[in-house]
C-alpha positions, 0 to 999 in steps of 0.5 A: 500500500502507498503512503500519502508522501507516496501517492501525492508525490506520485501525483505531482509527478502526473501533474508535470507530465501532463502539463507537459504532454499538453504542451507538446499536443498543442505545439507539434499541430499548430508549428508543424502546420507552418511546414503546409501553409505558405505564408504570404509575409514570406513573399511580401516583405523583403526583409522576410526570408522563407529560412527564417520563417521555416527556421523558426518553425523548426525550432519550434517544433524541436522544442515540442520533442524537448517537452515530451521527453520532459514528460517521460520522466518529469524528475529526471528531466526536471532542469529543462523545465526552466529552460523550457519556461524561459528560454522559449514560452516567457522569451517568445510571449515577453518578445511578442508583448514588445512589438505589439506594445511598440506597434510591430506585431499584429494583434492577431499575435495576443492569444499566441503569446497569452497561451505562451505565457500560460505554459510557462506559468505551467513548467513553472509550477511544474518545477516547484511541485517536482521539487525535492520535498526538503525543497518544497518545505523550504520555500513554505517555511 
């Protein structure tokens, strides 16, 4: 029989991974579609290359393999979890409100970078509840 420290890290643990799988199920559909779409911005503007588009949207979906590996083993994979929520939701959301702010972006852009942020809001709280219980106790006290 499982103890409660037991069964409640265990679902800590399933929480992580499916923040995570959701992450990635969301992801592969919308960034793998760039690979099917021709962009018109890629043909219109100049200064717009069809490698950085299709660049991008590699990393893109790059970083979607990157968070179902975080999933198949939240604890082990747990540092990328900050990578993850900086280094491509914040950075992306936090680079969008920018130029929308500034007038560059279209407002088309708003949901993209809500849903963004929202995720790395998730890693993040997925990387404290996969937290080492001393930690956890830590950051209570």
């Amino acid at each position: 029989m499982e103890s409660p420290v037991q069964s409640k890290s265990g679902l800590r643990i399933s929480i992580a991974r499916w923040i995570f799988i959701f992450a990635a199920a969301y992801g592969l559909p919308a960034m793998g579609s760039w690979y099917f779409v021709t962009p018109k911005i890629v043909w219109q503007a100049p200064s717009q290359q069809p490698e950085i588009y299709y660049g991008f949207a590699g990393l893109a979906v790059a970083w979607q393999a990157v968070f179902l590996l975080i999933a198949s083993d939240p604890l082990r994979y747990r540092p990328l979890m900050l990578l993850a929520a900086f280094g491509e939701k914040f950075l992306f959301s936090g680079m969008l409100i920018i130029l929308m702010h500034r007038h560059i972006a279209r407002p088309h852009w708003r949901p993209f970078a809500a849903i963004d942020f929202l995720l790395g809001v998730a890693f993040l709280i997925a990387f404290l509840i996969t937290s080492p219980p001393e930690a956890r106790s830590k950051l209570i006290a």
